[in-house]
C-alpha positions in Angstrom: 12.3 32.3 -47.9 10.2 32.1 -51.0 11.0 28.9 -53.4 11.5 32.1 -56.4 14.0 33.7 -54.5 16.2 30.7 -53.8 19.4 30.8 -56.0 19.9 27.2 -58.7 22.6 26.1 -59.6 22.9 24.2 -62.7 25.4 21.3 -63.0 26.4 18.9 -65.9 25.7 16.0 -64.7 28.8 13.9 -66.1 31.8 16.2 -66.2 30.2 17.4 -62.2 31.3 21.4 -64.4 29.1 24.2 -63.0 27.3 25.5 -66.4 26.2 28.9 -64.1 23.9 30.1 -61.1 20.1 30.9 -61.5 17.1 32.7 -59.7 13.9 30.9 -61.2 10.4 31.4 -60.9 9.5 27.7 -61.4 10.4 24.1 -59.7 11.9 22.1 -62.0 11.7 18.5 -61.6 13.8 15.8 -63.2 12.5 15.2 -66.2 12.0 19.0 -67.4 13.8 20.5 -69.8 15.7 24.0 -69.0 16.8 26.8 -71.8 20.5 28.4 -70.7 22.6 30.3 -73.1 20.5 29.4 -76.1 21.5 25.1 -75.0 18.5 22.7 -73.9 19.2 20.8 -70.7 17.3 18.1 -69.2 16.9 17.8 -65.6 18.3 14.6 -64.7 18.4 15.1 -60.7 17.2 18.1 -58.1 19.1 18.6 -54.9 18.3 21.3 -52.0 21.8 22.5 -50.4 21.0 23.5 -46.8 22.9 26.2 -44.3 22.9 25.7 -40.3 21.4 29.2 -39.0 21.2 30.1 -35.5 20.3 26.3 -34.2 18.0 25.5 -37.6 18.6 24.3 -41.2 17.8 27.0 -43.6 17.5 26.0 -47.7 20.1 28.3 -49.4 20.0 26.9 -53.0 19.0 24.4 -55.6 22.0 22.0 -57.2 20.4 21.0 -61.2 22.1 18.2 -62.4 21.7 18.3 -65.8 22.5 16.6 -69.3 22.6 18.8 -72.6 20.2 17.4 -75.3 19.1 18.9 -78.4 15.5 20.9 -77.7 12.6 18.3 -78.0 10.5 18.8 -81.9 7.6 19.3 -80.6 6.8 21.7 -77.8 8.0 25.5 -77.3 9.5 27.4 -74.6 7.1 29.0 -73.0 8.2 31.2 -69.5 11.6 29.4 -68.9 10.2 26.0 -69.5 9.3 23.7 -72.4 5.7 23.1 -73.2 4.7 19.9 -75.1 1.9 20.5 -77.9 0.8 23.8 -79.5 0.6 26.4 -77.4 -2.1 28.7 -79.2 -4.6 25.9 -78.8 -7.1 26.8 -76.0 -7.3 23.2 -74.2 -2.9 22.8 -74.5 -2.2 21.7 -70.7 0.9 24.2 -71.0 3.4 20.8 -69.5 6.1 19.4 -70.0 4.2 16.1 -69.3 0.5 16.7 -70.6 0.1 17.6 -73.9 -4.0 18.6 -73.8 -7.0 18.4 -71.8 -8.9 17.0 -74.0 -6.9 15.0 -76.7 -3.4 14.2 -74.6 -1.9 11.9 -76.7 -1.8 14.0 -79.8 -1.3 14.7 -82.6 -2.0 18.7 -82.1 -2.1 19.0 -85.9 -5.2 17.1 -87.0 -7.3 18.1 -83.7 -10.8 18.1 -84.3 -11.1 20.2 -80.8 -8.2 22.7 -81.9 -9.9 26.4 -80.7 -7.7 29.4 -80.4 -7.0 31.7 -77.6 -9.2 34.4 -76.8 -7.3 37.4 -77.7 
């Protein structure tokens, strides 16, 4: 069974309240931040719930504890998932960890190496 297939559910960490189930196309590890229903979460813990099929464990879903946060300044959402940094440069790492190849500590603003996307 493919990993973007596998249904996620997302958890608030402190109340243990089931916020609502998800199919993504990503892994999120703790530390990411995840967009649902227009709220920023941050992934505080990832936990693979299992099944017993015919004799072998089979994964059926991912449990997302999470914490709401307010979204992060800098960075945009870019396919489900925040992105540090500015996302039109050509060298941005497209992370949640990395802002650049080239300059990763920043600031994005100033950048002598800023280029553009190809369009």
């Amino acid at each position: 069974m493919a990993l973007n297939s596998l249904p996620t559910e997302v958890i608030l960490s402190q109340s243990r309240t089931t916020l609502g189930h998800l199919h993504l196309d990503w892994n999120p590890q703790p530390g990411a931040y995840l967009e649902m229903n227009s709220q920023t979460y941050l992934v505080l813990e990832r936990r693979h719930r299992y099944w017993l099929k015919a004799g072998r464990y089979e994964l059926h879903k991912i449990a997302l504890y999470v914490q709401k946060i307010e979204a992060p300044a800098e960075g945009r959402l870019l396919q489900g998932r925040w992105v540090v940094g500015d996302i039109t440069c050509l060298y941005n790492a497209r992370s949640e960890l990395l802002r650049c190849t080239v300059n990763p500590s920043g600031p994005c603003d100033r950048c002598p190496h800023y280029q553009p996307l190809p369009q």
